[in-house]
Every structure is written in structure tokens, then in C-alpha cells.
BABANU-483577 format. One line per field, with one value per atom (N, C-alpha, C): residue number from 0; residue in three letters; atom name; x, y negated, z negated. Coordinates in pm, 1 decimal. Atoms other than C-alpha are relative to their C-alpha. Example, Ala and Ser with C-alpha at 12.3 -4.5 7.8 and 13.67 -1.06 7.14 Angstrom:
// BABANU-483577
num <- 0 / 0 / 0 / 1 / 1 / 1 $
residuo <- ALA / ALA / ALA / SER / SER / SER $
atomo <- N / CA / C / N / CA / C $
c1 <- 89.0 / 1230.0 / 90.0 / -82.0 / 1367.0 / -77.0 $
c2 <- 119.0 / 450.0 / -120.0 / 119.0 / 106.0 / -109.0 $
c3 <- 0.0 / -780.0 / 0.0 / 6.0 / -714.0 / -73.0 $
***
This chain:
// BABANU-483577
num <- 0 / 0 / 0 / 1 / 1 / 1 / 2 / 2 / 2 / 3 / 3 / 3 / 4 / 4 / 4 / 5 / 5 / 5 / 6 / 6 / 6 / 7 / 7 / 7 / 8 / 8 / 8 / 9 / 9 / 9 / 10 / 10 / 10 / 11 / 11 / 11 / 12 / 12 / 12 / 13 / 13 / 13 / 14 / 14 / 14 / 15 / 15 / 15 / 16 / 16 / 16 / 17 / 17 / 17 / 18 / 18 / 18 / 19 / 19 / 19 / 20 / 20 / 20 / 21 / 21 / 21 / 22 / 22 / 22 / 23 / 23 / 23 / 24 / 24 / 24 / 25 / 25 / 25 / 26 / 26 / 26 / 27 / 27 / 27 / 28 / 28 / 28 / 29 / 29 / 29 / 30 / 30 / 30 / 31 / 31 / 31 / 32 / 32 / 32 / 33 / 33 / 33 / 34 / 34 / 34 / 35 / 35 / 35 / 36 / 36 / 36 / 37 / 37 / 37 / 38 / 38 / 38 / 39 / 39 / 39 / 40 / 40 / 40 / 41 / 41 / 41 / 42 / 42 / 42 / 43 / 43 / 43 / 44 / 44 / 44 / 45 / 45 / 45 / 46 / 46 / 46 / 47 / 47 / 47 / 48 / 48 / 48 / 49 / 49 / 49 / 50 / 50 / 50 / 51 / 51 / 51 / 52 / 52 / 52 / 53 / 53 / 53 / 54 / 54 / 54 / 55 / 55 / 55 / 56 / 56 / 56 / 57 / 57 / 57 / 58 / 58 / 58 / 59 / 59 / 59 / 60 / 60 / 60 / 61 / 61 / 61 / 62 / 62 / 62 / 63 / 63 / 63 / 64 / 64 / 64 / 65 / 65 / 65 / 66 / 66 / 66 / 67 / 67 / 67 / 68 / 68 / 68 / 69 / 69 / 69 / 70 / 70 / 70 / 71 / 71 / 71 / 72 / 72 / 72 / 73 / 73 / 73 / 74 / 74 / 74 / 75 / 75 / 75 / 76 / 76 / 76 / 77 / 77 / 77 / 78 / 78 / 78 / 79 / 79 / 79 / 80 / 80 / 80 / 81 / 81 / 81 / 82 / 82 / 82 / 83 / 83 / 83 / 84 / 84 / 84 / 85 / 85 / 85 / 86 / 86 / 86 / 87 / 87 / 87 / 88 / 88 / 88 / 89 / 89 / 89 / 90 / 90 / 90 / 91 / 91 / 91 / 92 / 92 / 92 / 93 / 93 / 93 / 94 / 94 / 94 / 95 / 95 / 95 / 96 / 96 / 96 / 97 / 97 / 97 / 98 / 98 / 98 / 99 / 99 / 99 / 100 / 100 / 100 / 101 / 101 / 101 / 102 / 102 / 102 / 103 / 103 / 103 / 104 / 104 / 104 / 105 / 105 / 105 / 106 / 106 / 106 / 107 / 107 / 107 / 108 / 108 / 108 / 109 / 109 / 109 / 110 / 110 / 110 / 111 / 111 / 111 / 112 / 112 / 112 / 113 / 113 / 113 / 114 / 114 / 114 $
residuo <- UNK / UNK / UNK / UNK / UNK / UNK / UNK / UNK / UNK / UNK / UNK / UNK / UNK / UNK / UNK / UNK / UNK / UNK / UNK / UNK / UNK / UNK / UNK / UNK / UNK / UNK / UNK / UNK / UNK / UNK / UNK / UNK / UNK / UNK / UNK / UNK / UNK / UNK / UNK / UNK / UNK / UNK / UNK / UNK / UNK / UNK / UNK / UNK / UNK / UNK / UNK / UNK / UNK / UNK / UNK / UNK / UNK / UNK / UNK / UNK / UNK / UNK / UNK / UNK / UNK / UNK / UNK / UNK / UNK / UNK / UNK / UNK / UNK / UNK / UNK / UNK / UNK / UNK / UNK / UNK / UNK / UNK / UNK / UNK / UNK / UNK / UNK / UNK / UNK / UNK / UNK / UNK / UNK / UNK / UNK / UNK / UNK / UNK / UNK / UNK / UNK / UNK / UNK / UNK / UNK / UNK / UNK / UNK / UNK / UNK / UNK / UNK / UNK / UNK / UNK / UNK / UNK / UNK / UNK / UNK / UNK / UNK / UNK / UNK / UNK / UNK / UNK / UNK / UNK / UNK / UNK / UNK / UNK / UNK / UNK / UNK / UNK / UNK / UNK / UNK / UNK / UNK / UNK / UNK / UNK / UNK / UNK / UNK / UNK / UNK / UNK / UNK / UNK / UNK / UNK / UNK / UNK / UNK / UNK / UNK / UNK / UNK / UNK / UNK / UNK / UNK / UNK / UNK / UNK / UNK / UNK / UNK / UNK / UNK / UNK / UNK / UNK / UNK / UNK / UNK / UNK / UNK / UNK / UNK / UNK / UNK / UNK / UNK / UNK / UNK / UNK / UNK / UNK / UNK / UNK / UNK / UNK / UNK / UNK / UNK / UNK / UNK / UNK / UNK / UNK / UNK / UNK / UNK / UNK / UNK / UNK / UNK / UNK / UNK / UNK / UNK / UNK / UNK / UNK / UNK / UNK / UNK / UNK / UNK / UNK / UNK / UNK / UNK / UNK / UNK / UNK / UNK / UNK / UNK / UNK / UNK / UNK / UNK / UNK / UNK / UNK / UNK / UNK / UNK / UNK / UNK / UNK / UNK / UNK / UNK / UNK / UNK / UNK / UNK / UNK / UNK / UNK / UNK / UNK / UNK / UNK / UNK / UNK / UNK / UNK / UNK / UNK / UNK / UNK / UNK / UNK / UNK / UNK / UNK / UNK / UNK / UNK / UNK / UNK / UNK / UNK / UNK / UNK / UNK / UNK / UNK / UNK / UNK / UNK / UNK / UNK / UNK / UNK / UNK / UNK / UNK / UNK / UNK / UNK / UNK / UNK / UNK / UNK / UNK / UNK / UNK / UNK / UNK / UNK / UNK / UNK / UNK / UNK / UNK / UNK / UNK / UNK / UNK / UNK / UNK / UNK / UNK / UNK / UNK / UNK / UNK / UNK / UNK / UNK / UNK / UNK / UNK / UNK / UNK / UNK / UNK / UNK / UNK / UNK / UNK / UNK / UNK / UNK / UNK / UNK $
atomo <- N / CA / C / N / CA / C / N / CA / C / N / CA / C / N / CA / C / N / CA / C / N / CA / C / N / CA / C / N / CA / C / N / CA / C / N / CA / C / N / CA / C / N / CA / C / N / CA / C / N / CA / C / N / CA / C / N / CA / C / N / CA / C / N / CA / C / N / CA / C / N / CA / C / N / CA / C / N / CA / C / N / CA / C / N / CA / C / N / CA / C / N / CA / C / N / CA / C / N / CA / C / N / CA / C / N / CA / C / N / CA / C / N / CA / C / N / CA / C / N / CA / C / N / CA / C / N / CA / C / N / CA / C / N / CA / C / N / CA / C / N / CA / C / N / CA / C / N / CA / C / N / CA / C / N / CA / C / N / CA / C / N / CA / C / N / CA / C / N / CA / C / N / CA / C / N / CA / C / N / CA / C / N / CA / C / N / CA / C / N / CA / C / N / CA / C / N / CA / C / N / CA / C / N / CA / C / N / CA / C / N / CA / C / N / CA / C / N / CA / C / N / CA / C / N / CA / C / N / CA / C / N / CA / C / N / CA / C / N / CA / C / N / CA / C / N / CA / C / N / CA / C / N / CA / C / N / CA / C / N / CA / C / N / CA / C / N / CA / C / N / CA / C / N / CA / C / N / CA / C / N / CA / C / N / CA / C / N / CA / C / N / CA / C / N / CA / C / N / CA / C / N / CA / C / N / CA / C / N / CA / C / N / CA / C / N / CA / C / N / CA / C / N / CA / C / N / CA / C / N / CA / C / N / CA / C / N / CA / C / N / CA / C / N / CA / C / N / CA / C / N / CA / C / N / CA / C / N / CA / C / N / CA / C / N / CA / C / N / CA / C / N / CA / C / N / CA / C / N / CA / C / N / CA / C / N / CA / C / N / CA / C / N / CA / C / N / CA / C / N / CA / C $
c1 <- 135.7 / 1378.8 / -13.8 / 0.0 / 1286.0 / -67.4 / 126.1 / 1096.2 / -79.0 / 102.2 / 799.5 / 30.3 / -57.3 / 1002.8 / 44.2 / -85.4 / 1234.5 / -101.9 / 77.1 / 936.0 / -87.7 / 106.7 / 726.7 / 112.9 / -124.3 / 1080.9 / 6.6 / -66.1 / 1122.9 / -132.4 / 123.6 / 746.2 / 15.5 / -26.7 / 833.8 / 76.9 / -54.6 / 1126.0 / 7.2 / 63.8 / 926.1 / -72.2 / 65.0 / 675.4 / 109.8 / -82.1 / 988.0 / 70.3 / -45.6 / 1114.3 / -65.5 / 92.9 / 796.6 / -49.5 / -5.5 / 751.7 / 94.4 / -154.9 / 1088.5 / 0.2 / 0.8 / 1025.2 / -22.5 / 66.7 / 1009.0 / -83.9 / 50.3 / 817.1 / -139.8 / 98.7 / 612.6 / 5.4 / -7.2 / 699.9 / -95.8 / 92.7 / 569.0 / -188.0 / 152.2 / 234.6 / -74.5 / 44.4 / 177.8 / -33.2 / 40.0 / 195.3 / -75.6 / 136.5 / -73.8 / -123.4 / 158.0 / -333.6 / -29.9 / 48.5 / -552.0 / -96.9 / 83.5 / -624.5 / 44.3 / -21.3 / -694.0 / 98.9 / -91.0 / -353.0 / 9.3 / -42.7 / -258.4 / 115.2 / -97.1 / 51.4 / 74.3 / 19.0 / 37.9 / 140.2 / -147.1 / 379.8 / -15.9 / 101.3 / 290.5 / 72.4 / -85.9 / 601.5 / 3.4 / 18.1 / 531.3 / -161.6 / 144.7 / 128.2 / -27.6 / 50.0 / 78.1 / -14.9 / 70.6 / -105.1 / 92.8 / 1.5 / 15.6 / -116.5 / 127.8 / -321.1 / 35.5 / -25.2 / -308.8 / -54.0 / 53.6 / -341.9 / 97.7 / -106.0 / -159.4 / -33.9 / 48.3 / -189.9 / 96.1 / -105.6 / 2.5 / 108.3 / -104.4 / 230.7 / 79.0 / -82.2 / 328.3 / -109.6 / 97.9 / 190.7 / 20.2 / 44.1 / 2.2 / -6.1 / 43.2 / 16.6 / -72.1 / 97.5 / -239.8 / -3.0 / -4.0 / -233.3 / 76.2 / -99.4 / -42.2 / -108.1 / 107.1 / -317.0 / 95.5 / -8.7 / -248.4 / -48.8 / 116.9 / -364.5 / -4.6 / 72.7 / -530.0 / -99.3 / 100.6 / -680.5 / -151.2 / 124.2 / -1066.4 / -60.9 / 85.8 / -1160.2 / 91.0 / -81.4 / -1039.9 / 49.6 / -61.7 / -787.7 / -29.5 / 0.4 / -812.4 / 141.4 / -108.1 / -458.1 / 94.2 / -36.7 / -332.3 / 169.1 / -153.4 / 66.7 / -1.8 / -18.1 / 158.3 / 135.2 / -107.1 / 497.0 / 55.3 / -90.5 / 750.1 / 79.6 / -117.0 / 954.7 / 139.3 / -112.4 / 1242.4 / -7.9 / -23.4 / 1166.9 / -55.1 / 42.2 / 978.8 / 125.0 / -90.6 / 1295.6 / 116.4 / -87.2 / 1510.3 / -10.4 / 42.9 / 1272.7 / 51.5 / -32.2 / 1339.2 / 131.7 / -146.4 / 1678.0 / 74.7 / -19.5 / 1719.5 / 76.8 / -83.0 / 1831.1 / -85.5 / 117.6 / 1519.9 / -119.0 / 86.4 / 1350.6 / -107.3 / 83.7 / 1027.6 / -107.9 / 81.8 / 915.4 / 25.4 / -40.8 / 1125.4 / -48.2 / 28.2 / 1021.7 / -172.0 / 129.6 / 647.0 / -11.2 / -8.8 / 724.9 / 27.2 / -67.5 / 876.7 / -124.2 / 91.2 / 537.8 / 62.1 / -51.6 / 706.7 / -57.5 / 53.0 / 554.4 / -158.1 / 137.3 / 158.3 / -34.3 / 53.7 / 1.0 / -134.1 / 90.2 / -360.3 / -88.6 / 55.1 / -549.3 / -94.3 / 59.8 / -795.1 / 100.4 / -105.9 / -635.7 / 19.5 / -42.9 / -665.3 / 115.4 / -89.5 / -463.1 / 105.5 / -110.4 / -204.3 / 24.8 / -56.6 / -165.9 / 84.8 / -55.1 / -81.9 / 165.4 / -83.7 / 139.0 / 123.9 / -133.1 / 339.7 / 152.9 / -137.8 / 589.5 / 34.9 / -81.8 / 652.6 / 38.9 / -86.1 / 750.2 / 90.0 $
c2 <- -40.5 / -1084.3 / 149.1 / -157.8 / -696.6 / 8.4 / -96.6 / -527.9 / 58.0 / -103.6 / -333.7 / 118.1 / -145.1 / -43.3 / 5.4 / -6.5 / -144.2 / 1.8 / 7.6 / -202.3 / 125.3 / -105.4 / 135.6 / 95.6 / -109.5 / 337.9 / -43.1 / 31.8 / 150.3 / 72.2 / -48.6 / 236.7 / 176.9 / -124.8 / 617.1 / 24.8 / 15.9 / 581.3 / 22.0 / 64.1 / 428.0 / 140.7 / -87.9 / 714.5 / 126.5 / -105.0 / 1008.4 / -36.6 / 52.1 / 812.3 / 73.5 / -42.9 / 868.7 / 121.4 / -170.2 / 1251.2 / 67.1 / -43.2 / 1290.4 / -9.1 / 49.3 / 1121.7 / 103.9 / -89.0 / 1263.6 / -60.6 / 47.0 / 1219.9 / -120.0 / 85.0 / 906.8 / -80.4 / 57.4 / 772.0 / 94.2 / -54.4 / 1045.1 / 32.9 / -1.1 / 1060.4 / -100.4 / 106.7 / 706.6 / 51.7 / -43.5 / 820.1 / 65.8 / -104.3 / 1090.0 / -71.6 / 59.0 / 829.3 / 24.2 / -63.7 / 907.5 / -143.4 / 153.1 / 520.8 / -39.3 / 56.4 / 334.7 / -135.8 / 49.6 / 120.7 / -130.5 / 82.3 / -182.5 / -80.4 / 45.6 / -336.1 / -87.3 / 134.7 / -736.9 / 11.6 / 63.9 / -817.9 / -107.9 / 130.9 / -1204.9 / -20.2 / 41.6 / -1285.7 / 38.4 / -55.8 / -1030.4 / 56.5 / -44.2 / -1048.6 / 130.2 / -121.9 / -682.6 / 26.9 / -79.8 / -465.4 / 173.3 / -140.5 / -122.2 / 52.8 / -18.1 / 41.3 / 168.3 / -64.4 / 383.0 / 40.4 / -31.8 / 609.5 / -17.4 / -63.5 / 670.1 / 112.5 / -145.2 / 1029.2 / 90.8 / -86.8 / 1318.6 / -21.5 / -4.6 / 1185.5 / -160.8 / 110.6 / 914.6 / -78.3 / 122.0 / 697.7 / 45.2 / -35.0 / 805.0 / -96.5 / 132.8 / 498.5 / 81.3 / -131.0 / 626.0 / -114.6 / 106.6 / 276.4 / -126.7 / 91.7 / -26.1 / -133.5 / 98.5 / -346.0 / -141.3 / 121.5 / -673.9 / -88.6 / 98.1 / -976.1 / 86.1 / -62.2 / -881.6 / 88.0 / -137.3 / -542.3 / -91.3 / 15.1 / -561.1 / 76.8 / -5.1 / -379.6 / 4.0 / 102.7 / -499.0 / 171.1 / -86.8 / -183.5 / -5.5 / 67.6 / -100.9 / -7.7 / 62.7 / -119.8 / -63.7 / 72.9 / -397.2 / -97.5 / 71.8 / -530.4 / -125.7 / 73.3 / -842.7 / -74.2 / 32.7 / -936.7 / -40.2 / 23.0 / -1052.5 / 155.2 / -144.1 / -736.3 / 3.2 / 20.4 / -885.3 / 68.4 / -22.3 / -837.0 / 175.7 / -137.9 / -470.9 / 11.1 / -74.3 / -362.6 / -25.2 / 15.1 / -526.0 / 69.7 / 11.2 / -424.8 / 164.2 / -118.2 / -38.6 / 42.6 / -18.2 / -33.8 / -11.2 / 16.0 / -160.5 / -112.8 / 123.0 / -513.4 / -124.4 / 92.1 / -685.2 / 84.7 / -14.0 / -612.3 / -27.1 / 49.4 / -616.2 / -53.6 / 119.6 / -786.3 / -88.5 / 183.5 / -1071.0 / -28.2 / 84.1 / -1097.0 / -6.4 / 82.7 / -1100.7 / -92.8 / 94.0 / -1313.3 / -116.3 / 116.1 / -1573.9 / 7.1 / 30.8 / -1497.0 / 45.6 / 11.3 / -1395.5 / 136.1 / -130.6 / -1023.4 / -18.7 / 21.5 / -1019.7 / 146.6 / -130.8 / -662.0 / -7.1 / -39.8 / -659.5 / 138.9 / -133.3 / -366.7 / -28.3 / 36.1 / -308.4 / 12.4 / -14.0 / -332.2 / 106.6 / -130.8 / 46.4 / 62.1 / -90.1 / 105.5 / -95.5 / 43.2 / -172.5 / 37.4 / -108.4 / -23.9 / 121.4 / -130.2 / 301.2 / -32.6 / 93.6 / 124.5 / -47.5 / 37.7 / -40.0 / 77.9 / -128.9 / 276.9 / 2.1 / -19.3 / 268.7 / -103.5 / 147.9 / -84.8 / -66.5 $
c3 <- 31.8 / 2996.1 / 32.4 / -27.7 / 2941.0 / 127.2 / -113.0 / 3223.4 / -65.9 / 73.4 / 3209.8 / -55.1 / 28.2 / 3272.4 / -138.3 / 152.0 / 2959.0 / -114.6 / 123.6 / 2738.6 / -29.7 / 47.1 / 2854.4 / -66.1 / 45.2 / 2760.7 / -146.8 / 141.1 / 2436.2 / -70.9 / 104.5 / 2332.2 / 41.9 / 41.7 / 2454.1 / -124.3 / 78.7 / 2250.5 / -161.1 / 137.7 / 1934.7 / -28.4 / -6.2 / 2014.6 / -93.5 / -21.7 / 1986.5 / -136.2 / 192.4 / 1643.8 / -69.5 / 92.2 / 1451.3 / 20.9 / 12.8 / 1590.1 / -55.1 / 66.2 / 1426.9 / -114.8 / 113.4 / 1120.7 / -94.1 / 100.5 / 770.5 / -121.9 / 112.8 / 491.4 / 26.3 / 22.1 / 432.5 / 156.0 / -128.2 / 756.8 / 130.5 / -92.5 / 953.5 / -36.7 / 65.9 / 708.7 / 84.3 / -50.8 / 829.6 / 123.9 / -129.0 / 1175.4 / 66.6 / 0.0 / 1144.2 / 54.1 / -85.3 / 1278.7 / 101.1 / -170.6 / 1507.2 / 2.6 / -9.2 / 1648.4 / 96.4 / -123.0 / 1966.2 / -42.2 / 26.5 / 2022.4 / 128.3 / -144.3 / 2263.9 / -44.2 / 17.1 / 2290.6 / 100.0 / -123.4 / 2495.3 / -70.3 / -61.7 / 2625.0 / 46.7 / -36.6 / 2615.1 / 131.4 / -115.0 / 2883.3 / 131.2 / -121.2 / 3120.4 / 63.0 / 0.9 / 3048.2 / 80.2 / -13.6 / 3034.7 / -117.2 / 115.4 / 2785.0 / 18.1 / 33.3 / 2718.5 / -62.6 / 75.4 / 2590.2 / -40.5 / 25.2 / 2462.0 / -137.5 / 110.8 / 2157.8 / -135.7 / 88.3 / 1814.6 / -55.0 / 23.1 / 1785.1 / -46.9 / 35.1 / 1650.7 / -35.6 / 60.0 / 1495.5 / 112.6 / -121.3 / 1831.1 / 29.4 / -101.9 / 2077.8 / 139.2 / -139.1 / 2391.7 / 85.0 / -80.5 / 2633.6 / 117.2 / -113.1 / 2863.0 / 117.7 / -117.3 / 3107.9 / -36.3 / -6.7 / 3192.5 / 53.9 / -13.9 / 3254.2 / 7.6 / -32.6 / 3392.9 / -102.5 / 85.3 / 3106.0 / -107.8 / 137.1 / 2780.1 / 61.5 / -80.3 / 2774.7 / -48.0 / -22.5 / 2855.1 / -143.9 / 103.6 / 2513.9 / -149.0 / 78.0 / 2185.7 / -99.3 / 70.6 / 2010.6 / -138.1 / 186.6 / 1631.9 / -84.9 / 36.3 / 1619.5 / 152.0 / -133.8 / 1839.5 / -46.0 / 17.0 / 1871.3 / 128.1 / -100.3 / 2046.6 / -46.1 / -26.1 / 2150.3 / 122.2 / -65.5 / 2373.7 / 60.4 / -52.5 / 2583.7 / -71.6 / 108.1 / 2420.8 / -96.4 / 148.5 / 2085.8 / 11.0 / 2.5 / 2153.8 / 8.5 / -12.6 / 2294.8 / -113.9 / 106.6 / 2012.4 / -112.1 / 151.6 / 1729.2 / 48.3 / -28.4 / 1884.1 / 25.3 / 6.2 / 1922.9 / -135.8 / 131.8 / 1573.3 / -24.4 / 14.1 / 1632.9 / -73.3 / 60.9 / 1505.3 / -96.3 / 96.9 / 1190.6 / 19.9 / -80.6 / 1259.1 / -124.3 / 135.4 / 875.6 / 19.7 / -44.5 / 985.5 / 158.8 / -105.2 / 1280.4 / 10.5 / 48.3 / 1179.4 / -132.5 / 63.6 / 916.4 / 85.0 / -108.1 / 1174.2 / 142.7 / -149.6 / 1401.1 / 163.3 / -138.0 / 1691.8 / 49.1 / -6.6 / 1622.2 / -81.3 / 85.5 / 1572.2 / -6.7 / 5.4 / 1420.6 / -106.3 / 61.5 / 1391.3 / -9.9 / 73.7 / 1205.5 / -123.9 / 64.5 / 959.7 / -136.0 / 127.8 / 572.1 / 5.8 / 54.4 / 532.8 / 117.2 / -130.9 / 878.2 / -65.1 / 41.2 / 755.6 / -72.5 / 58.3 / 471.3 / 27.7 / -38.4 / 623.7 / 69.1 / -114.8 / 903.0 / -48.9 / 102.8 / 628.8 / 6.3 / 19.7 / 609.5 / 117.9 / -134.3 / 969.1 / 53.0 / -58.6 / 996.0 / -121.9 $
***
């Protein structure tokens, strides 16, 4: 089972991808939107921003965060750290439910290119 540690490094990580990115990938990333990201196994929230191009995790919360993100991920540490390393696709693995990403249509939309 990941750690917290392993899961806040993978979302730096993820962050340091999409500041890198070119093209349509880094377009997507241009949002400027409140982010949270439940680690069901090790019930923690990552909460944070998606800004400039990345992701600001600004705190680390015990449980489900206290106010509801407009783009919100929920996973397993496992699979974060898999889907970032590049061992887990992360269409199949929300196809198979094991990865939930809610947003409004126009942010999925966007989002699309970076997953």
C-alpha cells in the first residue's frame, strides 16, 4: 500500500508532467480550479489548486475534505502512484471504477487531453 508520502510525490510529479507538457495537453492544464484528491485506503484528501499549468496541493486532511472541489479525484494510493508512473491507464482504470473524476462537462471536456 502507497504512503502518503508516495502519493503527495506522485501528485508533485503529475503536477511537473503537465508544466512540461506541449500543446493540447498543456492547454488543458491552463485551469484555474479548486482540486481534491481522496486516497480511499489511506482516507486522506489532498485538497489544493489546478493552476498554471499544475497542481498546487495546498493541505493534506484526514477523511473527505469539508468543502466539496470543482474538480475532485478519488482513488486508491496504489493506483495514483501507478496511474503516474505510467503503469495504469487511467481510461481503463475509470472504466473498471477503480478511478472516480468528478467535474462539470465543460472541465471534463477540457481534462480529457490530460488523461
Amino acid at each position: 500500500m502507497a504512503t502518503i508520502e508516495e502519493c503527495r510525490s506522485a501528485l508533485d510529479k503529475l503536477s511537473d508532467n503537465m508544466r512540461n507538457a506541449d500543446g493540447d495537453v498543456r492547454a488543458a492544464a491552463a485551469l484555474d480550479r479548486s482540486l481534491s484528491c481522496r486516497i480511499t485506503d489511506l482516507d486522506v484528501t489532498f485538497v489544493g489548486r489546478l493552476k498554471d499549468g499544475g497542481i498546487e496541493v495546498l493541505d493534506t486532511l484526514q477523511g473527505p475534505p469539508p468543502e466539496k472541489a470543482e474538480i475532485r479525484l478519488t482513488m486508491t494510493g496504489d493506483d495514483l502512484v501507478a496511474m503516474v508512473n505510467g503503469e495504469l491507464n487511467f481510461a481503463k482504470a475509470w472504466g473498471a471504477g477503480r478511478v472516480k473524476l468528478e467535474a462539470s462537462l465543460k472541465d471534463l471536456f477540457r481534462l480529457r487531453k490530460l488523461l
